[in-house]
Every structure is written in structure tokens, then in C-alpha cells.
LUMVOTI-46080 format. One line per field, with one value per residue (C-alpha): residue in three letters; chain; z, y, x. Coordinates in steps of 0.1 Angstrom, whole numbers, plus 5000, padded with zeros to 4 digits. Each point is the difference from the previous one (the first is absolute). Example, Ala and Ser with C-alpha at 12.3 -4.5 7.8 and 13.67 -1.06 7.14 Angstrom:
<nugus>
code: [ala; ser]
unit: [A; A]
z: [5078; 4993]
y: [4955; 5034]
x: [5123; 5014]
</nugus>
This chain:
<nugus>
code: [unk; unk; unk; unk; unk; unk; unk; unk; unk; unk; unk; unk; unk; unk; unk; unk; unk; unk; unk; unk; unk; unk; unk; unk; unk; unk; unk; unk; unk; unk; unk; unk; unk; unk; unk; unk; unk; unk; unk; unk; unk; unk; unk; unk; unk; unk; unk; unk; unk; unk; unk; unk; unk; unk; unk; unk; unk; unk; unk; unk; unk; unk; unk; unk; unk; unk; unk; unk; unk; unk; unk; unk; unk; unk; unk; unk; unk; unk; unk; unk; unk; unk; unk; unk; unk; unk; unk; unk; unk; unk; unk; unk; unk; unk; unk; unk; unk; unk; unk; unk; unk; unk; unk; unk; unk; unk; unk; unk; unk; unk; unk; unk; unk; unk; unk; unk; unk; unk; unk; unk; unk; unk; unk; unk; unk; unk; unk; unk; unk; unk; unk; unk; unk; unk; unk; unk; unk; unk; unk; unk; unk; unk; unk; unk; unk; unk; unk; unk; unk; unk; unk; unk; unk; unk; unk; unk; unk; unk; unk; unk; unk; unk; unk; unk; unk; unk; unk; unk; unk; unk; unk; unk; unk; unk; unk; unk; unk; unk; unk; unk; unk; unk; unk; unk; unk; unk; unk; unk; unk; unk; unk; unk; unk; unk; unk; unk; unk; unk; unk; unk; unk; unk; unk; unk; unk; unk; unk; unk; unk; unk; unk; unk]
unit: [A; A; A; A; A; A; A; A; A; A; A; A; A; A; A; A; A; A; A; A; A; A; A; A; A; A; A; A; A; A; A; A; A; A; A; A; A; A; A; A; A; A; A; A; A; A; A; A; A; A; A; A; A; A; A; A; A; A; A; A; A; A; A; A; A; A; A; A; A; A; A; A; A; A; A; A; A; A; A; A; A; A; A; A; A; A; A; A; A; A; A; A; A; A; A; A; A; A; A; A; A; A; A; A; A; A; A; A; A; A; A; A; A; A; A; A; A; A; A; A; A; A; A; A; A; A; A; A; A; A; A; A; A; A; A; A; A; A; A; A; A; A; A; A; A; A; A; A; A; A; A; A; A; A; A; A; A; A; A; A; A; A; A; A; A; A; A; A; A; A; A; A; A; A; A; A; A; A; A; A; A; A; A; A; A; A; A; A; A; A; A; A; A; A; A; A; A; A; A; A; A; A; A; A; A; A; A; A; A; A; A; A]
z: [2712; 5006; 4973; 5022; 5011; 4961; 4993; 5028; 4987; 4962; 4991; 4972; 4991; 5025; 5031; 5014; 5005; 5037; 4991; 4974; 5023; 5026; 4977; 4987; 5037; 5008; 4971; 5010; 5037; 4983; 4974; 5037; 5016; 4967; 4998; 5036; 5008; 4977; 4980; 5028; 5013; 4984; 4966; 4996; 4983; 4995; 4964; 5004; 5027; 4974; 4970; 5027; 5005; 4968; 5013; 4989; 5025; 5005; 5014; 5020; 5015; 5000; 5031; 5011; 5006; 5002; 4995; 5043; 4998; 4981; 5025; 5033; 4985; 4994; 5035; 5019; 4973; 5015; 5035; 5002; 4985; 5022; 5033; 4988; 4991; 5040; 5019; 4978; 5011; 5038; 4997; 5017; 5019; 5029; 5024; 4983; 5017; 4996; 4975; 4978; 4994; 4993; 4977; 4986; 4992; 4987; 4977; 4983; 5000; 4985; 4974; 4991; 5003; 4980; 4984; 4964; 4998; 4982; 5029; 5030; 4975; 4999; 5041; 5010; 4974; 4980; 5023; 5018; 4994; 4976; 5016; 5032; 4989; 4996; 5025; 5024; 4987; 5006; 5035; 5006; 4988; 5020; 5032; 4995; 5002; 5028; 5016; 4991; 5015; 5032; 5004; 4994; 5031; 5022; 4994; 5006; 5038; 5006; 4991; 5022; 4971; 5008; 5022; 5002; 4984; 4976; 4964; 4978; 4992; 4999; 4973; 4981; 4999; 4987; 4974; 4995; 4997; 4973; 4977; 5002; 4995; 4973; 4980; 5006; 4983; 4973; 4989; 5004; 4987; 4992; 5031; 5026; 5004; 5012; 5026; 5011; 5007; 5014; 5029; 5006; 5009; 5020; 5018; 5007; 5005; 5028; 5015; 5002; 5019; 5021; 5013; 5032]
y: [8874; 5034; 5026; 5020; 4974; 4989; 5033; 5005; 4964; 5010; 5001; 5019; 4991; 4982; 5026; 5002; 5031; 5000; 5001; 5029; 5017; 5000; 5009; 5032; 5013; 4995; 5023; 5026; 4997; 5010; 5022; 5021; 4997; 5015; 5026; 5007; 5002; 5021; 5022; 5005; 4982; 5032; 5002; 4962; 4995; 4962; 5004; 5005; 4972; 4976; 5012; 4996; 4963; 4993; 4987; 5013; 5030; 4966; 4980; 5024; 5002; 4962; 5002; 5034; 5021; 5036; 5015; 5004; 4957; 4997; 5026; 4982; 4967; 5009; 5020; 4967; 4980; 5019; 5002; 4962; 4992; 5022; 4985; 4965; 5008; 5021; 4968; 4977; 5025; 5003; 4963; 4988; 5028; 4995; 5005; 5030; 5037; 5024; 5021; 4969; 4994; 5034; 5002; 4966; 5011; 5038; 4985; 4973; 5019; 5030; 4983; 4979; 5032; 5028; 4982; 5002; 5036; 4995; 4982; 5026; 5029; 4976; 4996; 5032; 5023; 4987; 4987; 5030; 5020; 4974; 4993; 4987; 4967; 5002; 5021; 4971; 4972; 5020; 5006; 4963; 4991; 5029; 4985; 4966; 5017; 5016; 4969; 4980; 5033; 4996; 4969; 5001; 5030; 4974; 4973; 5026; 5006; 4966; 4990; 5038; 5017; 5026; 5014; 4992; 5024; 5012; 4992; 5013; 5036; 4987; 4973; 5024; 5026; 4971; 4994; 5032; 5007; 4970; 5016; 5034; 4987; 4979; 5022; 5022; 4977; 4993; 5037; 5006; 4972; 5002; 5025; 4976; 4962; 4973; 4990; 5037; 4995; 4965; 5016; 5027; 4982; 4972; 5031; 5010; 4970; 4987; 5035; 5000; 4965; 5005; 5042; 4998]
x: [3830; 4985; 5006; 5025; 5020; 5003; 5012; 5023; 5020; 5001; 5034; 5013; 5037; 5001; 4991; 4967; 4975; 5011; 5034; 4998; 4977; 5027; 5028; 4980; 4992; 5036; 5003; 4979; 5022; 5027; 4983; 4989; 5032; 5020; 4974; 4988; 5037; 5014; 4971; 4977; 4969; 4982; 5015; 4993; 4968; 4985; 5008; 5035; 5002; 4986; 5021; 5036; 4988; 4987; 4962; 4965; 4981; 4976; 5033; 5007; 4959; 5000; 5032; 4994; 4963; 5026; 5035; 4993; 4996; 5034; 5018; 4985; 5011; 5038; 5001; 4987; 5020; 5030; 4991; 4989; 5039; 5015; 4984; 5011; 5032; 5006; 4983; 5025; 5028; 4990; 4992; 5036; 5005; 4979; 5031; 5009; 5004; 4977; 5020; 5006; 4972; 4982; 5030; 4993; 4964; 5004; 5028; 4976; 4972; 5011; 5020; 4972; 4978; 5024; 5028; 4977; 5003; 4964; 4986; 5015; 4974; 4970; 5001; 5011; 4987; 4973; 4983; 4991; 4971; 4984; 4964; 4984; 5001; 5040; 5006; 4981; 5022; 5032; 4991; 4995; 5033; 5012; 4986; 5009; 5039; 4991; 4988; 5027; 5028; 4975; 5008; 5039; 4999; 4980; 5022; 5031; 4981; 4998; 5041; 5007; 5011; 4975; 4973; 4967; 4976; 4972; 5024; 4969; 5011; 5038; 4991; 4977; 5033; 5020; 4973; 5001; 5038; 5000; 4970; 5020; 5037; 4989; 4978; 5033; 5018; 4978; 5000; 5037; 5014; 5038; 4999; 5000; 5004; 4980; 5023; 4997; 4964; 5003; 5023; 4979; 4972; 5020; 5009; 4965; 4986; 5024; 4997; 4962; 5000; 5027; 4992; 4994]
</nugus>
């Protein structure tokens, strides 16, 4: 058995090396989501990621080569659970209105997306500004949305619930409305209420597909 595959079996109380290995970047998930979400992406050193989840700085380089790594793998963490969870919601409602559903979706994706107070800072705050590299991996989770509210208008066209036009500018303004209202929210917390974000951009949404 090669020396790797020795290693990655070896059990110690019963656990293996993968299993521990998995455990301690789960760890270091959280570790980034506490901190990330509540100190600052800045103000959030490696050292003090390690010493929140209780692994070594060579743990934390084993699972992840930069704090940038650990804060692109909870965004598309985030983003990946929130497109399952509104394709699971949507998944019955293929005879639904137009307004159902773009309620249906803004509902489960922004709770998914901001209910974790610590979670709405990390994807609306954080991580702005950070690097190229970040900034590149926000923008193609911010196009797959986009897609997907494309494709919602064209399928509103096709049922008559709306006119048939160019939806990119109104799906990038709906994008747009949801980075805004929810970074909002994140920063006035206790001023304003999920649900008063959800409606809002319900409100846009159906607007921007159905203008004439």
C-alpha cells in the first residue's frame, strides 16, 4: 500500500487522518465565518483564525493556501446552498405566477444568504474590495443570479406575464437592489427587518419584468 494511502487510513481513537482532517477544516469554516462576520475580514489575522478553531497555522495551510481561500470557500459554500435550497423551492412550482415565484426565490435566497447576521457581513461587506482574485469569484456568483433572474423574465414572456425584451440591465438592477438592501440590512440591524428587505425586492423584481 503506498505510503499516502497508509497514512490517510491510520486511525487514532478510532477516526482516521481523513476524518480529522475534515473535522479541523470544518473548524477553520467556522473559525472564518465567527471572525469574517463579526471582527472584520481585515482585523482577522491567520493566527487568530487558528487560535478560534483550535488548529495549528500548518492546519490551517494544509486546507487553505490564504485567508482570500477561506473567504472564497464560505462565499461559494453559501452561494452553492443557497441555489439548492431556491431550485428545491421552485421545484413544484412550475405552474406558478410570475410573482410567486420571484417571491418564492428572493425569500429562500436571502434567508439562506442573510438570516446569519455573520454571514449577510461576509457577502455583502467583506467581500468587497479584498483582491482581484475575490473580486472575480464574486462576480461569477453574481452572474450565475443574473442568469438564473434572465431566465425567470423569459419564462414570464413565454406564459404572457410580460413583454418580450432585452431583461439584462433589469436583472442586473435586481442584483443590484439585493447587494444594496442587504448590505443595508447588515449594517442596520435592529433598524429594519428581513421581511422588510424581502418585499422590497419582490417589489422590484416583479416591476423590472413586467415594465412595459
Amino acid at each position: 500500500m503506498p505510503r499516502t494511502e497508509a497514512v490517510a487510513r491510520r486511525t487514532y481513537g478510532g477516526r482516521s487522518a481523513a476524518d480529522r482532517r475534515a473535522e479541523r477544516r470544518e473548524r477553520l469554516l467556522a473559525a472564518g465565518l465567527a471572525l469574517f462576520g463579526t471582527d472584520g475580514y481585515a482585523a482577522s489575522s491567520i493566527e487568530k483564525l487558528c487560535t478560534h478553531a483550535g488548529v495549528s497555522t500548518r492546519n490551517f495551510y494544509e486546507e487553505f493556501h490564504s485567508r482570500e481561500d477561506l473567504l472564497i470557500a464560505l462565499h461559494a459554500r453559501a452561494n452553492e446552498r443557497s441555489w439548492r435550497a431556491v431550485h428545491a423551492a421552485l421545484e413544484n412550482k412550475c405552474d406558478a405566477a410570475l410573482a410567486e415565484r420571484i417571491e418564492l426565490s428572493v425569500r429562500t435566497f436571502i434567508n439562506a444568504m442573510a438570516s446569519d447576521p455573520r454571514l449577510a457581513r461576509l457577502a455583502y461587506v467583506e467581500m468587497i474590495g479584498v483582491s482581484d482574485k475575490v473580486e472575480a469569484r464574486r462576480m461569477a456568483w453574481r452572474k450565475k443570479w443574473w442568469d438564473f433572474m434572465v431566465g425567470e423574465a423569459d419564462r414570464a414572456v413565454l406564459r404572457g406575464e410580460a413583454k418580450p425584451r432585452d431583461f439584462t440591465l433589469p436583472a442586473l438592477a435586481v442584483i443590484a437592489s439585493v447587494n444594496e438592501l442587504v448590505h443595508h440590512y447588515s449594517v442596520n440591524r435592529g433598524r429594519i427587518t428581513l421581511d422588510e428587505v424581502i418585499a422590497e425586492v419582490v417589489r422590484v423584481a416583479v416591476a423590472a419584468v413586467t415594465a412595459p
